[in-house]
Residue, then its C-alpha position, 0 to 999 in steps of 0.5 A: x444886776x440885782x441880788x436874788x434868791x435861787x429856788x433853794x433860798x440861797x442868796x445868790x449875788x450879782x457877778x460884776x467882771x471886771x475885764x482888767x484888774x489891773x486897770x484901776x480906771x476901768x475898775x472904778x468905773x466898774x464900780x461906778x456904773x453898778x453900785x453908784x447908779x443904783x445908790x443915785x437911783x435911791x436919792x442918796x446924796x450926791x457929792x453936794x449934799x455930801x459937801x453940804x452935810x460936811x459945810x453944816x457941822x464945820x458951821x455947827x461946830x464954829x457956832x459952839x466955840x462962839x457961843x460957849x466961851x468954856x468950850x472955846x477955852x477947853x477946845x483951843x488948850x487941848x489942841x495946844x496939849x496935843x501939839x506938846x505932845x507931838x514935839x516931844x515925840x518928835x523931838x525924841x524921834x530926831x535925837x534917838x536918830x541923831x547920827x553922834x548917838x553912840x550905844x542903846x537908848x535907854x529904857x526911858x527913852x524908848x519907854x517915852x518915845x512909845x508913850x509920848x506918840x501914842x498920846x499924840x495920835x490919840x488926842x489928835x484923833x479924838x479933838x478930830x472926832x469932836x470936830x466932826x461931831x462924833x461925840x461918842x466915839x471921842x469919849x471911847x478913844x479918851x478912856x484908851x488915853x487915860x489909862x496910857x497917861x496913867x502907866x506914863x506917869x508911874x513908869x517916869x517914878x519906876x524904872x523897874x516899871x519902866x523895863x517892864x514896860x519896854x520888854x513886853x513888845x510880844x503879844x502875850x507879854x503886852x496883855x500880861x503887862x496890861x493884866x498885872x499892872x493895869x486891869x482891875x484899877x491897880x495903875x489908878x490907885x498907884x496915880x490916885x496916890x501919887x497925885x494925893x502926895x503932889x496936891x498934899x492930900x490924904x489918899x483920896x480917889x480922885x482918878x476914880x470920881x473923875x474918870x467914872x463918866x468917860x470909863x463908863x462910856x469907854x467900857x459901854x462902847x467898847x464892848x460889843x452889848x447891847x447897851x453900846x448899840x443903844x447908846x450908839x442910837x440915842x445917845x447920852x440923855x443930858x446931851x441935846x442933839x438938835x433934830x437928828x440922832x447920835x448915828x448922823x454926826x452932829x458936834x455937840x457942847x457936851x463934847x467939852x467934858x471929854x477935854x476938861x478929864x484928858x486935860x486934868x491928866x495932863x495937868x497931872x502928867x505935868x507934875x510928874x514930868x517936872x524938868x523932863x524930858x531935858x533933865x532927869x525927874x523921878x526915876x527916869x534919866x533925862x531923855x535927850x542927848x544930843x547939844x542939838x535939842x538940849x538947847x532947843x528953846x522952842x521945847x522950852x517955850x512951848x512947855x512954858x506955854x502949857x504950864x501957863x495954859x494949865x494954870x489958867x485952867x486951874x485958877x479959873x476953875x475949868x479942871x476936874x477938881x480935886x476934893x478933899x476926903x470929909 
């Protein structure tokens, strides 16, 4: 049953029947006996090698936390961030659904509920992505996370930001958003001036030093050119990929400087948080309602933990730093 050409030298492609469609079983044997036999035939591997691929990275990647203690550091403080983000969204989820809530919520808290999931799924994906090694797909989703962190934090000091934001829930009026307030590096210099105010400094263009390398992955790999497929194939020239290309799956130290950027905005994301999500900061409100989570201690100690973690970074110098302007 294979693939061949008619005498006019249109493809014509094998016909597999299936007797019942609705026979799950039948249609994954189907599937089984044409296509998989064929694949085995091939030497491709089989369900071992597939396990034993997968036993080699996860082996890989335990070997660079060990031997790089700066790594460890980013990866474990990343996971930790993640899980912050994830409670608060959760948090935000049960008391926006509590049954005493009386009335609409506000533009904050929907604002922050969206903000807050979203930043949550993606940094789980991409920490998932370096876990198995796929470096350069992790450095494309973190450009997508910075610019969310950016609209947050200036939303959390504009509330008519905010309403923008809450009302653009069409299409259209999501990529108007995005054209007004975010393309062309309008939401990076209204954070690049607010985190010079928070680390009293000149305006200086920090988001942008620190943001260059993953924007520039970002842009390169999200954009169907042919600079993304040579970087899909050979990969970033200061990154050693052992034996194997970037097309194989491979973890790799480099990785740590996707944590080290998404990290930095954390810390700044910290700043202009302040006491949210339980009491008001900047313009917005504060987010919970309900007695229930108000005095929910765990929220507080696993927000105490994230300062300290941040702290740690910052004293033991593993943030993007900020520079004065000379």
């Amino acid at each position: 049953m294979e693939a061949r050409l008619n005498r006019s030298g249109k493809l014509l492609l094998p016909r597999i029947r299936v007797t019942n469609l609705h026979d799950q079983t039948e249609l994954r044997k189907a599937y089984d006996k044409t296509i998989q036999k064929q694949l085995r035939r091939l030497g491709r591997p089989s369900k071992r090698g597939e396990a034993v691929e997968a036993k080699k990275r996860e082996q890989k990647f335990k070997a660079i936390l060990k031997k790089d203690p700066e790594f460890y550091v980013l990866y474990r403080s990343i996971n930790l961030s993640a899980t912050w983000l994830s409670i608060v969204a959760a948090t935000l989820m049960m008391d926006l659904g509590h049954p005493d809530n009386k009335g609409e919520p506000s533009d904050e808290q929907v604002a922050a509920l969206a903000f807050f999931s979203r930043l949550a799924n993606d940094l789980w994906a991409i920490i998932e992505l370096v876990e198995r090694g796929f470096d350069l797909q992790a450095r494309a989703l973190a450009r997508s996370y910075l610019e969310h962190v950016d609209v947050l934090i200036c939303c959390i000091n504009d509330i008519e930001l905010t309403k923008e934001f809450v009302a653009a829930i069409e299409p259209d009026a999501s990529n108007h958003f995005w054209h007004k307030h975010v393309s062309k590096n309008k939401i990076k210099k209204r954070v690049a001036s607010f985190i010079a105010g928070a680390v009293g400094l000149p305006d200086t263009d920090v988001v942008d030093s620190l943001r260059e390398p993953a924007e520039l992955a970002g842009s390169a790999l999200h954009h169907p050119t042919v600079l993304a497929g040579l970087i899909a194939a050979f990969g970033d020239e200061d990154v050693d990929y052992g034996e194997t290309y970037p097309i194989f799956p491979i973890p790799v130290a480099a990785s740590g400087g996707i944590f080290r950027v998404l990290l930095t905005h954390q810390f700044w994301l910290f700043f202009a948080m302040g006491l949210l999500p339980k009491s008001p900061n900047g313009a917005w409100g504060g987010l919970l309602r309900n007695d229930e989570y108000l005095n929910n201690r765990f929220l507080d100690d696993l927000k105490r933990i994230n300062n300290q973690m941040l702290g740690f970074l910052l004293e033991n110098e593993l943030l993007v730093k900020v520079k004065a302007p000379e």
